[in-house]
LOGUTI-184086 format. One record per residue (C-alpha): residue in three letters; x, z, y. Coordinates in Angstrom, 3 decimals. Layout:
ATOM residuo     east       up    north
ATOM     ALA        X        Z        Y
...
//
This chain:
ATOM residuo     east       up    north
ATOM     UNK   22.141   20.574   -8.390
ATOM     UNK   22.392   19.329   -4.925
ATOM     UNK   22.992   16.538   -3.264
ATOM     UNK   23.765   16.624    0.588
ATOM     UNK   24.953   14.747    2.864
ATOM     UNK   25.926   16.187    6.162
ATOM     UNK   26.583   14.759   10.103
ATOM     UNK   26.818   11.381    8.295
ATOM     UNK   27.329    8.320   10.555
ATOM     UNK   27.852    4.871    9.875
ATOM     UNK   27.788    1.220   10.993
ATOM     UNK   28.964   -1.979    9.757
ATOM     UNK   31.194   -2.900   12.448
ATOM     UNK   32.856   -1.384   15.206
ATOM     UNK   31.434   -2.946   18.079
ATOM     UNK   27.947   -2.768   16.304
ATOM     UNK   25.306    0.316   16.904
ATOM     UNK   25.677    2.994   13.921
ATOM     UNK   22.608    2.300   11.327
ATOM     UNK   23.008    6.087   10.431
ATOM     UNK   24.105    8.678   13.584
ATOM     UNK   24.927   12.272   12.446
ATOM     UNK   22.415   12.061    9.425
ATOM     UNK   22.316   15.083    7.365
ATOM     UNK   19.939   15.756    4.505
ATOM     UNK   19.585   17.266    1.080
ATOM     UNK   18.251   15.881   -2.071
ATOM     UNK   15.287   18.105   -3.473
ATOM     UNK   13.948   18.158   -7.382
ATOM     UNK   12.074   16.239   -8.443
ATOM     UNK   11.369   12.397   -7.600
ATOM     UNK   11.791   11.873   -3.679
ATOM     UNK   10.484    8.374   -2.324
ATOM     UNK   12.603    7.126    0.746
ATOM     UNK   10.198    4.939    2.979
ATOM     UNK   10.924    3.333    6.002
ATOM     UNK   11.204   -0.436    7.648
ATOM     UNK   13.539   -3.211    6.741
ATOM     UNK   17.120   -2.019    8.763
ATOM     UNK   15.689    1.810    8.806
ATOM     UNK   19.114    2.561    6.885
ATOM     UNK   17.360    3.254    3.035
ATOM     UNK   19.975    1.063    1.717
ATOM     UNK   22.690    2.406    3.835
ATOM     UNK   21.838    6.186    3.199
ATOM     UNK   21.715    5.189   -0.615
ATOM     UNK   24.907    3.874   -1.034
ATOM     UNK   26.356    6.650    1.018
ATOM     UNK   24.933    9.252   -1.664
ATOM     UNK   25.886    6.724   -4.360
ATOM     UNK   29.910    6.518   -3.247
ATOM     UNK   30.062    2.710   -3.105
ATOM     UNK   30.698    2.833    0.645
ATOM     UNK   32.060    6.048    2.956
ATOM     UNK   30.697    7.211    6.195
ATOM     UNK   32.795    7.095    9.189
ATOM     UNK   32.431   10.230    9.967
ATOM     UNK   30.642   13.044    7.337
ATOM     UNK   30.882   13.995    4.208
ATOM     UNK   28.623   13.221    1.025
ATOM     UNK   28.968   16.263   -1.767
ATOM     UNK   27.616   17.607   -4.943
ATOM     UNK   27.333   21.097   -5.794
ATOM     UNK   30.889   20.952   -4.385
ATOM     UNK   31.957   17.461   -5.367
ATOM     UNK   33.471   15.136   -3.009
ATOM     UNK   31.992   11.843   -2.901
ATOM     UNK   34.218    8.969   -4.339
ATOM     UNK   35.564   11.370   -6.711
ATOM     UNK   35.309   10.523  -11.152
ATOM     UNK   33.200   13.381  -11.579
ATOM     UNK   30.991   12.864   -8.760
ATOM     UNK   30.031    9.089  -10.314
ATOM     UNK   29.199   10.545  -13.608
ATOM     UNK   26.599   12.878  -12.198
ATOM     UNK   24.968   10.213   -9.907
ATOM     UNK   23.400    7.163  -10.849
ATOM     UNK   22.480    3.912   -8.638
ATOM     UNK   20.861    0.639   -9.057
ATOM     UNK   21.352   -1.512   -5.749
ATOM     UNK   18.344   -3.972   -4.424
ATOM     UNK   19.882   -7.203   -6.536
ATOM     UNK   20.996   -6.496  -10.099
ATOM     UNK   22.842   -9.187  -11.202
ATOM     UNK   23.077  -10.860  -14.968
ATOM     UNK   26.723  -10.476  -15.966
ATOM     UNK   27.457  -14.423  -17.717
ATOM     UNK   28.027  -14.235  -21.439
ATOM     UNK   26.672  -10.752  -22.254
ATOM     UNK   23.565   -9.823  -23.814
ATOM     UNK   21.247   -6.595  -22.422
ATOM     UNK   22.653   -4.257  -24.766
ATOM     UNK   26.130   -5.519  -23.416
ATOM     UNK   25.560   -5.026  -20.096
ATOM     UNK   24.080   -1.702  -20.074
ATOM     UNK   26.704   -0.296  -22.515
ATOM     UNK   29.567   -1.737  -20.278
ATOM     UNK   27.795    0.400  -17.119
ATOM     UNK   28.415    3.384  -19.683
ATOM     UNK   31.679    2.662  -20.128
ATOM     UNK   32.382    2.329  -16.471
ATOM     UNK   31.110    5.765  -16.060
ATOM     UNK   33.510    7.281  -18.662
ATOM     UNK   31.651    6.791  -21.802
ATOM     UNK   33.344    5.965  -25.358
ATOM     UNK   32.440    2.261  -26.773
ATOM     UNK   30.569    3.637  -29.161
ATOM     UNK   28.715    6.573  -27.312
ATOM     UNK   27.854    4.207  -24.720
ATOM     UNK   26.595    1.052  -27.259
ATOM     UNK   24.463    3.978  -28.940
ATOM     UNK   23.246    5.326  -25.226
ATOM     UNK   22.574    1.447  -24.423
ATOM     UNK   20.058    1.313  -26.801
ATOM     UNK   17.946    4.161  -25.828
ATOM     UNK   18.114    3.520  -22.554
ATOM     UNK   16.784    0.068  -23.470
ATOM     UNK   14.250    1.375  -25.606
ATOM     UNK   13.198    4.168  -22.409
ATOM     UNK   12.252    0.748  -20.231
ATOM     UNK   10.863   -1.010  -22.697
ATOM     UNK   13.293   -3.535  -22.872
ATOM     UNK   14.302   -2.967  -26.476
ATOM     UNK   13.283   -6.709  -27.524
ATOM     UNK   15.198   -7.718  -25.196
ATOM     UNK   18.840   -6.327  -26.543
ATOM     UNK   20.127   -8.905  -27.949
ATOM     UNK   19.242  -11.316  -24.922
ATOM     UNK   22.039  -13.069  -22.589
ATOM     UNK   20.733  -11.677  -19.521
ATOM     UNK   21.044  -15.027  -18.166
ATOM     UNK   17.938  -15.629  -19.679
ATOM     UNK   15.816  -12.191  -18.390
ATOM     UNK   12.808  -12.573  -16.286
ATOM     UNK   13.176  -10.869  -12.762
ATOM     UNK   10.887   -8.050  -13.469
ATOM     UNK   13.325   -7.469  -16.603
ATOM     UNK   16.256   -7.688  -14.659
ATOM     UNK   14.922   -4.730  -11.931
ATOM     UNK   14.212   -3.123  -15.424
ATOM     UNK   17.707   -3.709  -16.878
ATOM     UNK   19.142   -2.481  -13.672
ATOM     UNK   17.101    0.546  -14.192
ATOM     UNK   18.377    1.336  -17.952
ATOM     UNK   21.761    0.510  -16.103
ATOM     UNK   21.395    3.374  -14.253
ATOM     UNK   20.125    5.629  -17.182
ATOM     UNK   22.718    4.984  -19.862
ATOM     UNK   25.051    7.876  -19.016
ATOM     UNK   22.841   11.023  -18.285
ATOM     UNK   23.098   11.060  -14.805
ATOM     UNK   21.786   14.098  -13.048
ATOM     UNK   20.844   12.334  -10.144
ATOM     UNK   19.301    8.732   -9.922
ATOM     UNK   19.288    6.610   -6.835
ATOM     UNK   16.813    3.755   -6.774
ATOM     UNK   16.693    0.943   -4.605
ATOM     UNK   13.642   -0.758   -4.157
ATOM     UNK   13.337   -0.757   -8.031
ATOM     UNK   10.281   -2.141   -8.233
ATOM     UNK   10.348   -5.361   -6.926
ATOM     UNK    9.257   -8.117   -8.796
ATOM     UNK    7.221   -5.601  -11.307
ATOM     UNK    3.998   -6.784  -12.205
ATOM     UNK    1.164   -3.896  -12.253
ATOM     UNK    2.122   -3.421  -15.913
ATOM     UNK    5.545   -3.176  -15.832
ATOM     UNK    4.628   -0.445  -12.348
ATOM     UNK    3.137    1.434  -14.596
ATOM     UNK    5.492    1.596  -17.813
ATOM     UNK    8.791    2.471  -14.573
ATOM     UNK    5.908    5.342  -13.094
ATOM     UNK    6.017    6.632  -16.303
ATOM     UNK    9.556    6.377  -17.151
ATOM     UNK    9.966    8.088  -14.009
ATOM     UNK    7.914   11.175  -14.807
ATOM     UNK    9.678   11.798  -17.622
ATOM     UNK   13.563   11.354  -16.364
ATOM     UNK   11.904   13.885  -13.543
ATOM     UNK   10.337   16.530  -16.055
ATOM     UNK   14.035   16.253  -17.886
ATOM     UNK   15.614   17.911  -14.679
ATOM     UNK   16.798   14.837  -13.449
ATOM     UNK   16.164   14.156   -9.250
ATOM     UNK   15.274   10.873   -8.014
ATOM     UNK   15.609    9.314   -4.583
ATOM     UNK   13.655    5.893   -4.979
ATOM     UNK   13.498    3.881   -1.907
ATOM     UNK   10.870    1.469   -1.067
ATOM     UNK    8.933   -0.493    2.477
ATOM     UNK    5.696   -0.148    0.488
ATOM     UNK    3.948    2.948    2.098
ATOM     UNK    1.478    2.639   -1.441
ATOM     UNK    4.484    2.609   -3.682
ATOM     UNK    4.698    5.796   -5.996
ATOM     UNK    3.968    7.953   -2.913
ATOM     UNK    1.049    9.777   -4.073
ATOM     UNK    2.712   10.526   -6.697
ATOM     UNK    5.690   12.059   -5.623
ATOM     UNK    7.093   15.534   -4.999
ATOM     UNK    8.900   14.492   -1.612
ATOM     UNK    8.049   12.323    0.578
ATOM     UNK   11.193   11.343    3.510
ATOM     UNK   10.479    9.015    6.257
ATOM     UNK   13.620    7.166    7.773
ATOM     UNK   12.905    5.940   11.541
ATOM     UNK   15.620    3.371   13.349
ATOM     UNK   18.694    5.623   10.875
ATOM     UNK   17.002    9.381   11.993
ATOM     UNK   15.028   10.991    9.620
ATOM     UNK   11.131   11.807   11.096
ATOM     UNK    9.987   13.195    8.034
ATOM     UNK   11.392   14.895    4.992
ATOM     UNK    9.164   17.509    2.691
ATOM     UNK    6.283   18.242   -0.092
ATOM     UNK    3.687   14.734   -0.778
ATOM     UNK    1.158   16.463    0.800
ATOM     UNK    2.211   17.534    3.739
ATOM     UNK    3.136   13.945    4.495
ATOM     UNK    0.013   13.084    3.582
ATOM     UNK   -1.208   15.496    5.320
ATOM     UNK    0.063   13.566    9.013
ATOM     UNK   -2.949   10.943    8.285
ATOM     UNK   -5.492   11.207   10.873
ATOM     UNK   -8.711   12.628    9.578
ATOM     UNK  -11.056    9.275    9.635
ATOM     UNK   -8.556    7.612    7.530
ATOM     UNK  -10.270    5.733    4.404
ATOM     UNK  -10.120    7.028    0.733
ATOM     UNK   -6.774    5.292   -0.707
ATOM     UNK   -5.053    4.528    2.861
ATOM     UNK   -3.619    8.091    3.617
ATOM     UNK   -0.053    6.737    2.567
ATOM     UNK    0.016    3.986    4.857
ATOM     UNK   -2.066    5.915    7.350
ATOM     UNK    0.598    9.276    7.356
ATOM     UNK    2.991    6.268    7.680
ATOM     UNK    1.868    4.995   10.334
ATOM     UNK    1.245    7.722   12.530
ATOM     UNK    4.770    9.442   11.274
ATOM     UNK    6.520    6.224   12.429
ATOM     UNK    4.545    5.615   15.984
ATOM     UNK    5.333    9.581   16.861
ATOM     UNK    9.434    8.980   15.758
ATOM     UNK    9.693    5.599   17.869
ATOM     UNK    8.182    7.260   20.866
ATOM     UNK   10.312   10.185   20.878
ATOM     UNK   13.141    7.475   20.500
ATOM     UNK   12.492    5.571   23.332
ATOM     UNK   12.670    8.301   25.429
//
């Protein structure tokens, strides 16, 4: 199953500089985390992939779907940066009505609600108005969101803001096992420490260009070799994003 998108540009506004220019990459397996700075393009490249926005130019397929298209939004999951409580409606609501905007029967998708509540251990929480969640249980709803309909590919933005170090740990395992299911993630992120050590892939978006994409350790591999135990991440990182903005500038 893969995901590509190819000679992608885009900008929000004409007269404005494109925050992607001819990007073209592919999705590998497994769980890919997407680092770069605030205004790199993360976002931007996600929602391309996702089909909530179009590229001026490019085209975003899978396995031969067009982008935009029903059955390209029932393979691919996203959950965007703010996940917002819908009035009135309880967890279990919420994340059954995201399966039934995907396609999914009532009743297949109030039955899928649940176990997608139960897989981010939110299942206390079902029969609470989101209105009342916690912001680390919203990112978490958002997640199980994103879950409900056996998606093939899940696109993650920033998901785990406002986690605490135990609720990092409960999504780091979720994550392993939507992975080990077949599933492939791209999980964006600005924190270098963030679930990169333990991810497959490793890409590296510079000012909307991409300066790294491959294998965990070769990325980590780019740290210079009198870098501390624990700081490769943010080391490679470093030293990935100095080289890109210096070829830039010239």
């Amino acid at each position: 199953m893969t995901l590509e998108l190819s000679d992608c540009t885009y900008r929000y506004g004409r007269r404005r500089p494109p925050v992607l220019n001819g990007l073209t990459y592919r999705l590998p397996d497994g769980l890919t985390v997407l680092l770069g700075a605030n205004g790199a393009g993360k976002s931007t490249l996600l929602r391309l992939a996702a089909s909530v926005t179009r590229p001026e130019s490019g085209n975003v397929s899978l396995d031969g779907l067009r982008a935009g298209t029903a059955a390209y939004r029932r393979t691919v999951a996203w959950m965007p940066q703010s996940i917002t409580a819908m009035h009135g409606l309880t967890a279990r609501e919420q994340v059954a009505y995201c399966g039934w905007l995907k396609g999914m029967s009532s009743r297949t998708a109030w039955g899928k609600a649940a176990q997608a509540l139960d897989a981010v251990g939110l299942s206390d929480r079902a029969g609470t108005k989101t209105t009342e969640l916690s912001g680390g249980q919203l990112r978490r709803l958002g997640v199980a969101g994103a879950l409900v309909h056996d998606a093939r590919v899940l696109l993650l933005d920033e998901p785990t803001a406002g986690m605490d170090p135990r609720q990092r740990r409960v999504f780091r395992d979720l994550l392993n096992q939507v992975t080990r299911s077949g599933v492939r993630v791209l999980m964006s992120t600005h924190d270098v420490a963030d679930l990169a050590e333990e991810a497959d892939h490793v890409t590296v978006l510079v000012q909307g260009g991409i300066a790294h994409s491959g294998p965990t350790r070769a990325f980590l591999a780019r740290a210079p070799a009198d870098t501390p135990p624990g700081r490769a991440a943010e080391a490679a990182y470093s030293a990935l994003v100095e080289a890109a903005s210096g070829d830039m500038s010239l």
